[in-house]
N, CA and C atoms as an extended XYZ file, in Angstrom:
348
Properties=species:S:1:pos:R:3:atomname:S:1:resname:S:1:resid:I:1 pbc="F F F"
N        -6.531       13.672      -59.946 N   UNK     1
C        -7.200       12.698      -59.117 CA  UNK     1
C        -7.785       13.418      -57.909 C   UNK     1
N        -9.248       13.529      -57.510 N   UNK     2
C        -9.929       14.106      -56.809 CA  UNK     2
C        -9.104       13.683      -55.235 C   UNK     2
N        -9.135       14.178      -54.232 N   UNK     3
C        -8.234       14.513      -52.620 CA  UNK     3
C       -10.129       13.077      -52.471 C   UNK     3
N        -9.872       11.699      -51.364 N   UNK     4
C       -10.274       11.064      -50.747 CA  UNK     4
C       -10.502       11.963      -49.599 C   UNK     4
N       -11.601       11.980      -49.532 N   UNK     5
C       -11.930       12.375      -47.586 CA  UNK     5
C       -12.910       11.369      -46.798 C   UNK     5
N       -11.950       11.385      -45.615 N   UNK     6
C       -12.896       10.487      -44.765 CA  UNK     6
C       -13.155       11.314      -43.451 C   UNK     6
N       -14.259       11.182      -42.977 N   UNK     7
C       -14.644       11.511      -41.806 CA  UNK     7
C       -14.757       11.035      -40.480 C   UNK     7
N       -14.286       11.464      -39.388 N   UNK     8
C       -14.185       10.651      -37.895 CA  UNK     8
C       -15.856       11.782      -37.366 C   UNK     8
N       -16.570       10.495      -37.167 N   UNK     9
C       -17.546       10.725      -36.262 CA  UNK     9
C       -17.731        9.763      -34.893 C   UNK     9
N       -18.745        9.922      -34.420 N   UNK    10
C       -19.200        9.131      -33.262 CA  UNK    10
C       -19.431        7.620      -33.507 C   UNK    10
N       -19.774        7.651      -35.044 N   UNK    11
C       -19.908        6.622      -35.051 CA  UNK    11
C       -18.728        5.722      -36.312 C   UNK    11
N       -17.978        6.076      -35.873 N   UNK    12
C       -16.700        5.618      -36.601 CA  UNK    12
C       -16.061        4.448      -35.218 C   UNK    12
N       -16.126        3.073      -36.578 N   UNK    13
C       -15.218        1.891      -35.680 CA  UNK    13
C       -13.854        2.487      -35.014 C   UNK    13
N       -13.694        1.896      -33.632 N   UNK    14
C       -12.428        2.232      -32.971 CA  UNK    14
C       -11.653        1.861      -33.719 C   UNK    14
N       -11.360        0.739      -34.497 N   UNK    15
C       -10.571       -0.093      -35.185 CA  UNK    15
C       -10.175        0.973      -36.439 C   UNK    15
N       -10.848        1.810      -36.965 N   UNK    16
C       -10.626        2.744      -38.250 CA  UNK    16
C        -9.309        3.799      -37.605 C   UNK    16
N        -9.516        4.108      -36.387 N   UNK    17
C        -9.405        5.549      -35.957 CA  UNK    17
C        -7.782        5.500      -36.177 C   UNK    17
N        -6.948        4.931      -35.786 N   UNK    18
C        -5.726        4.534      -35.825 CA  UNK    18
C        -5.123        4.853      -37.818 C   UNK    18
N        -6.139        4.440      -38.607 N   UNK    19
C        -5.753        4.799      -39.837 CA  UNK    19
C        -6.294        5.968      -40.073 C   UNK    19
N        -7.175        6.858      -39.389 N   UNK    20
C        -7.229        8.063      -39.939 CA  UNK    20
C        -6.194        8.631      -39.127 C   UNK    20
N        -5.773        8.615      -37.851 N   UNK    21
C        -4.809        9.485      -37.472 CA  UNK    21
C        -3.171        9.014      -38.394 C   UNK    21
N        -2.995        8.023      -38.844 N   UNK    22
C        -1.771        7.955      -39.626 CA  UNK    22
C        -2.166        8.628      -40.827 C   UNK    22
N        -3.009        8.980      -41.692 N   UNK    23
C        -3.309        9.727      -42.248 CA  UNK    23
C        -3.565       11.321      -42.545 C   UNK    23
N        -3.597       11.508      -41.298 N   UNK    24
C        -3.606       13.178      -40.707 CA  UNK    24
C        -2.117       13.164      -40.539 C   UNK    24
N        -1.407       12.562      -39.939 N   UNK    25
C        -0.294       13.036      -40.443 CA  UNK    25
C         0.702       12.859      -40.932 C   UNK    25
N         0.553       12.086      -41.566 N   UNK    26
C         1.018       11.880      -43.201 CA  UNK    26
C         0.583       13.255      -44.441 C   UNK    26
N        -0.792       13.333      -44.325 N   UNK    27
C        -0.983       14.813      -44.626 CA  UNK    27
C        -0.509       16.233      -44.203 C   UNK    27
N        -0.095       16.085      -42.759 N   UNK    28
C         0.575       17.349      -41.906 CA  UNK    28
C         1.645       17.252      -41.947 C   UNK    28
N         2.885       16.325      -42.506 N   UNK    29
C         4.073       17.026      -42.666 CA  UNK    29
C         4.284       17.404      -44.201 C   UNK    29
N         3.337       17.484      -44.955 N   UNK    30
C         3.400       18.211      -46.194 CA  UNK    30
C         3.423       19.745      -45.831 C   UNK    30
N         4.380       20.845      -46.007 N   UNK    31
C         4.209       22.109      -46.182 CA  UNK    31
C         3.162       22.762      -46.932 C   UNK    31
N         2.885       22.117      -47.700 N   UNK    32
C         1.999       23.035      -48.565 CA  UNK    32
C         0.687       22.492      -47.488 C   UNK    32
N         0.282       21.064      -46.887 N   UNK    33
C        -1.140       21.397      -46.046 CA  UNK    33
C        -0.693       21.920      -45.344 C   UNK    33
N         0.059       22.202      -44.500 N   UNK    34
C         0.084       22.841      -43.255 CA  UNK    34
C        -0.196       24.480      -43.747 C   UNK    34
N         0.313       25.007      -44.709 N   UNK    35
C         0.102       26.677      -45.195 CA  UNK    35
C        -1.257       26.731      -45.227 C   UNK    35
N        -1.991       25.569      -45.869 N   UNK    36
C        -3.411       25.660      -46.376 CA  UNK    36
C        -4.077       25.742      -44.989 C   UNK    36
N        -3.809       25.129      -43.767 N   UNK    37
C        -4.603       25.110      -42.441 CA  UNK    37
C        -4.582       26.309      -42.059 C   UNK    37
N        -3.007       26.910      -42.302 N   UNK    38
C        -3.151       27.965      -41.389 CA  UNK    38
C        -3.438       29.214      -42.090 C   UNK    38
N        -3.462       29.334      -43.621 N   UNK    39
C        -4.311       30.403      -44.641 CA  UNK    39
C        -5.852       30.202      -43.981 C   UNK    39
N        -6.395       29.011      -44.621 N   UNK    40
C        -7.972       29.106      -44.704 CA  UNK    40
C        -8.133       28.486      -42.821 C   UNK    40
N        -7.636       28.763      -41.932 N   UNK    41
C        -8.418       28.851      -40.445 CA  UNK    41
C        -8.497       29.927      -40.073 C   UNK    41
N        -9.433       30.483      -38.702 N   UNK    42
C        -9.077       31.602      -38.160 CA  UNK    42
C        -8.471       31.137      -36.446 C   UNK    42
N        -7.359       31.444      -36.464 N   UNK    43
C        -7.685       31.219      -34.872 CA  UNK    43
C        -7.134       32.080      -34.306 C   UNK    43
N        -6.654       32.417      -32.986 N   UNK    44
C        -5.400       33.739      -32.223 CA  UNK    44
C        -4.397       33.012      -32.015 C   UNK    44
N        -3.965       31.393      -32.391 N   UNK    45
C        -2.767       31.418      -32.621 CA  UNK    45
C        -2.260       29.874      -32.909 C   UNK    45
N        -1.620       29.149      -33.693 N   UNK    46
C        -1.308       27.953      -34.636 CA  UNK    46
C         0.331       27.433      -34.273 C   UNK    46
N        -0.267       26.085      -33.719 N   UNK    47
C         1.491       25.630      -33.585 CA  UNK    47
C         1.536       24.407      -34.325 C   UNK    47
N         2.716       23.972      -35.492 N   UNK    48
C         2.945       22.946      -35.844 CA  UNK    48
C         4.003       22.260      -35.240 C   UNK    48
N         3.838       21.144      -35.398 N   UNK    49
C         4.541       19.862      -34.356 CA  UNK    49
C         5.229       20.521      -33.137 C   UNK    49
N         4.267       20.876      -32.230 N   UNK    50
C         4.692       21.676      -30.863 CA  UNK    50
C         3.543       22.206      -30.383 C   UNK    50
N         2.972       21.586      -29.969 N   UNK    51
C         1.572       21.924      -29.559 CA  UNK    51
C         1.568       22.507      -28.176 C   UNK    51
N         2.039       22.511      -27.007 N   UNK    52
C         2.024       22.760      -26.138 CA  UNK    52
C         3.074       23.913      -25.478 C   UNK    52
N         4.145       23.989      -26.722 N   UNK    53
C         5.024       24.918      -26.708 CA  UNK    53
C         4.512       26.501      -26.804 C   UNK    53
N         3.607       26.779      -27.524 N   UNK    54
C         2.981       27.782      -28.019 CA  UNK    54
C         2.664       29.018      -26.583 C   UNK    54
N         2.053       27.965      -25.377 N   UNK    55
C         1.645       28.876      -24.051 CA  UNK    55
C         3.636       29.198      -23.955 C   UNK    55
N         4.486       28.308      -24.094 N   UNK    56
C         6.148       28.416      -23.192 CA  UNK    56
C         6.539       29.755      -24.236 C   UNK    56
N         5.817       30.471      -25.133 N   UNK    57
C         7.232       30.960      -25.357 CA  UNK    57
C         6.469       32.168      -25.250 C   UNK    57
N         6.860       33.179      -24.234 N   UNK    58
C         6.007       34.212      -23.846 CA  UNK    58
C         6.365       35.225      -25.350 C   UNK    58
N         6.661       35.802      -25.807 N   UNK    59
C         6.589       36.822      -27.199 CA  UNK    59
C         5.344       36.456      -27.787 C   UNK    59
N         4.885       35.096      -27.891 N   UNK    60
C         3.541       34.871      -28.765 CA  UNK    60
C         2.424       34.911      -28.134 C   UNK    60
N         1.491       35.644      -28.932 N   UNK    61
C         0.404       36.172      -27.951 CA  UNK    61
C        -0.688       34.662      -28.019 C   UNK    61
N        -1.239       34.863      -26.747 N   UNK    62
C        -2.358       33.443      -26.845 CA  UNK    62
C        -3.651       33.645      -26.734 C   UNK    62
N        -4.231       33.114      -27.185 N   UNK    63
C        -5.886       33.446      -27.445 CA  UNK    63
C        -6.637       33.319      -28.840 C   UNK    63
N        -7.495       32.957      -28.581 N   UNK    64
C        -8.486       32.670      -29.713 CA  UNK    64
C        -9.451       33.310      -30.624 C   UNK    64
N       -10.169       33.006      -31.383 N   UNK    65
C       -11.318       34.338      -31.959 CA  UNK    65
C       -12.636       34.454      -31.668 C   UNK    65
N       -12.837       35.557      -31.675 N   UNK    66
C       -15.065       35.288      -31.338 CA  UNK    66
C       -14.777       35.442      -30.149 C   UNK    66
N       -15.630       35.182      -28.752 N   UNK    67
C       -15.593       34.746      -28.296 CA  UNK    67
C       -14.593       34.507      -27.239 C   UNK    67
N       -13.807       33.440      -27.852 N   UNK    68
C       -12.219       32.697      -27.431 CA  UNK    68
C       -11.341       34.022      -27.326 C   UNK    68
N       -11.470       34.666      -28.430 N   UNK    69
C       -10.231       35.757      -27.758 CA  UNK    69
C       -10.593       36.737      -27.482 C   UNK    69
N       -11.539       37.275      -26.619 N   UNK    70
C       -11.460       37.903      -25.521 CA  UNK    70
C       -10.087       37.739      -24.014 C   UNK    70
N        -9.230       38.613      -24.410 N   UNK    71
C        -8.409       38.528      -23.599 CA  UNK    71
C        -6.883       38.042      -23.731 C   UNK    71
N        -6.758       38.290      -25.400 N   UNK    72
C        -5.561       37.850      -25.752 CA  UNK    72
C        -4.022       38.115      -24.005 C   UNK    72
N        -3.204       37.799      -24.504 N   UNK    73
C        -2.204       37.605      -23.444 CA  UNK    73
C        -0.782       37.297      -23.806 C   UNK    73
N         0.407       37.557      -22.696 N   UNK    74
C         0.928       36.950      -22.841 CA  UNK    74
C         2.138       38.152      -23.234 C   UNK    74
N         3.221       38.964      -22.790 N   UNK    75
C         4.017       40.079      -22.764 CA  UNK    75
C         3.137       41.365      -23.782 C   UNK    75
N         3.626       41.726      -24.609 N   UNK    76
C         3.229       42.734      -25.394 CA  UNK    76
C         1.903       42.370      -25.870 C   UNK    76
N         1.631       41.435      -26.293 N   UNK    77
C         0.287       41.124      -26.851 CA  UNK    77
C        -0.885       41.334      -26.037 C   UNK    77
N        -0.280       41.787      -24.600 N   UNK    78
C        -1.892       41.864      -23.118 CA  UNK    78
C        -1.990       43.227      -23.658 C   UNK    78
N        -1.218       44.178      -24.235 N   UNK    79
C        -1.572       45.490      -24.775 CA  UNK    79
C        -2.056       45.734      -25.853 C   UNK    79
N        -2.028       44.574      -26.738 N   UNK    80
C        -1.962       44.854      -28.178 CA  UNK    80
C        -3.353       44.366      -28.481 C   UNK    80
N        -4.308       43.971      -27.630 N   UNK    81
C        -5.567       43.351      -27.525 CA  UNK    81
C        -6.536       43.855      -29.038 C   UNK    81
N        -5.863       44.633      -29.428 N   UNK    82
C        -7.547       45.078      -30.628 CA  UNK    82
C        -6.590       45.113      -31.893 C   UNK    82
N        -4.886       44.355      -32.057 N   UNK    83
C        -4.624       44.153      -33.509 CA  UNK    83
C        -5.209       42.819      -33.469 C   UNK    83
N        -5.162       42.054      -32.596 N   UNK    84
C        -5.465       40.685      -32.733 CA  UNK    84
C        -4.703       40.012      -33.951 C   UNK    84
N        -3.353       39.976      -33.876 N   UNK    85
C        -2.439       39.245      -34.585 CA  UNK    85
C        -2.572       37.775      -34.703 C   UNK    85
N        -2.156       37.378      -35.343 N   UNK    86
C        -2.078       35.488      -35.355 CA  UNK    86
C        -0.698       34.983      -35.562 C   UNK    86
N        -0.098       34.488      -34.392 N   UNK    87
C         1.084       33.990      -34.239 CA  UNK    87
C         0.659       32.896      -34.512 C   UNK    87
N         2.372       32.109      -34.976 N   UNK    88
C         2.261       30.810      -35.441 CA  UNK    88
C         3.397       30.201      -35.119 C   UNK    88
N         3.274       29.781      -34.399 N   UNK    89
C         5.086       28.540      -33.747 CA  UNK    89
C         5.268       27.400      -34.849 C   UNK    89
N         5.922       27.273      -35.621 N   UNK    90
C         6.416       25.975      -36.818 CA  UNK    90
C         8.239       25.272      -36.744 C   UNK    90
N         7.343       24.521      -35.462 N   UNK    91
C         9.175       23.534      -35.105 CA  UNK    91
C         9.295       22.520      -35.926 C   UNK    91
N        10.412       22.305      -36.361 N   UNK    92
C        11.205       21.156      -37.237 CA  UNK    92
C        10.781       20.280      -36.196 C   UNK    92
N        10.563       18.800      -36.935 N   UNK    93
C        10.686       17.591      -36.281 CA  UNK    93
C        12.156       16.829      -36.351 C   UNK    93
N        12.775       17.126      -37.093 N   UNK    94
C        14.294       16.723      -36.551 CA  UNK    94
C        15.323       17.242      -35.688 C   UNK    94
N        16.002       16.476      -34.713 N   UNK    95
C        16.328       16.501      -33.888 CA  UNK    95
C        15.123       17.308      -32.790 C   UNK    95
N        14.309       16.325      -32.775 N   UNK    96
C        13.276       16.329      -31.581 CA  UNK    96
C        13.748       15.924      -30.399 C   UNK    96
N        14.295       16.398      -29.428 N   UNK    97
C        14.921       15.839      -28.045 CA  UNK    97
C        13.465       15.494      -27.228 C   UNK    97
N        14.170       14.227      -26.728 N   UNK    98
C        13.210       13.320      -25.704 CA  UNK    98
C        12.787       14.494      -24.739 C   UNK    98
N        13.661       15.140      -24.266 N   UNK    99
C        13.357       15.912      -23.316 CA  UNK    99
C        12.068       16.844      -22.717 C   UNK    99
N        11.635       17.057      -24.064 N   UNK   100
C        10.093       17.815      -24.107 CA  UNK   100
C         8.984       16.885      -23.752 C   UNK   100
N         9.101       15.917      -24.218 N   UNK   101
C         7.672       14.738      -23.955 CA  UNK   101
C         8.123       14.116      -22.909 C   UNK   101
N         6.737       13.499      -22.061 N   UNK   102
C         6.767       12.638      -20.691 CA  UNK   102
C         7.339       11.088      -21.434 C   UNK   102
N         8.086       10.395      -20.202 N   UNK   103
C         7.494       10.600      -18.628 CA  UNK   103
C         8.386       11.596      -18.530 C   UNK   103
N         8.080       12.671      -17.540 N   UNK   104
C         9.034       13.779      -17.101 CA  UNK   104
C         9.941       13.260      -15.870 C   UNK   104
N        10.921       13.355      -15.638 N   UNK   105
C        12.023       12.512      -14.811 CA  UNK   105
C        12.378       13.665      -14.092 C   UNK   105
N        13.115       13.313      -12.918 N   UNK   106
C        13.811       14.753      -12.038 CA  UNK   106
C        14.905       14.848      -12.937 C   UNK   106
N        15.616       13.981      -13.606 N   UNK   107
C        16.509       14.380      -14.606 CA  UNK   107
C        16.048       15.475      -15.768 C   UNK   107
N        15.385       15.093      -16.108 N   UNK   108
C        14.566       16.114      -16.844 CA  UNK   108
C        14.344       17.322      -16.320 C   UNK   108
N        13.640       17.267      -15.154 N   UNK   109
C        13.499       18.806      -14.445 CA  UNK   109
C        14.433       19.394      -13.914 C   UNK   109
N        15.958       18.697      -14.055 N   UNK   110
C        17.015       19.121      -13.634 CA  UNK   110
C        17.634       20.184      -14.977 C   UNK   110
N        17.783       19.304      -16.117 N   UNK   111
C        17.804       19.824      -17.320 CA  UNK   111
C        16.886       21.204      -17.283 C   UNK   111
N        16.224       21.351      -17.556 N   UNK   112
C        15.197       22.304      -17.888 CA  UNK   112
C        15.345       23.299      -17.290 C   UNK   112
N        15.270       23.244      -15.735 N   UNK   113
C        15.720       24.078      -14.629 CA  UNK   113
C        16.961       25.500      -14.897 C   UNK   113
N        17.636       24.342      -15.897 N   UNK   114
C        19.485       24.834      -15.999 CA  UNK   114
C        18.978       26.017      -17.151 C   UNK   114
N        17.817       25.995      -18.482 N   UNK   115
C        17.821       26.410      -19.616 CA  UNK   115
C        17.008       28.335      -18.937 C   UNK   115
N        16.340       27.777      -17.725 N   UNK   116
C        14.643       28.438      -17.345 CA  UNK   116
C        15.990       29.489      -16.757 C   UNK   116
């Protein structure tokens, strides 16, 4: 059975958008798409379900291609500028602690404080 594709443009009803994003990821916790994104993309560096984690964990180098990565970064990787490696952060979604996502609380920054 041929893969359905739909496309989000400009001119896509607001009312649709909500079923293509349950659809994206419904497709993204399949392992096998997620291998396929990160085989056939190029980028300087890929995080699954942890998107923002990727700058926190200094070992992984950050930066992009073309262009974009001019200037990779980030401990060993500010030296390593011309392998241009592709790191990839891939966190489990179970046991996801509240703690990472807002609202951010002084409790929270108390926590965090203790780990930093």
């Amino acid at each position: 059975m041929p893969m359905q594709t739909e496309t989000l443009t400009p001119a896509t009803e607001a009312s649709e958008i909500p079923k293509l994003v349950a659809k994206l990821r419904e497709a993204f916790e399949s392992d096998a798409v997620q291998e396929r994104v990160l085989e056939q993309t190029s980028s300087g560096g890929a995080c699954v379900n942890a998107t923002v984690m990727h700058v926190a964990v200094p070992d992984l180098p950050f930066g992009g291609v073309g262009a974009s990565g001019m200037g990779n970064y980030h401990g060993k990787a500010g030296f390593d500028v011309f392998s241009h490696r592709k790191s990839v952060l891939v966190k489990p979604t179970r046991l996801d602690p509240k703690l990472a996502y807002p609202p951010y609380t002084k409790l929270k920054e108390r926590i965090v404080r203790r780990f930093l």
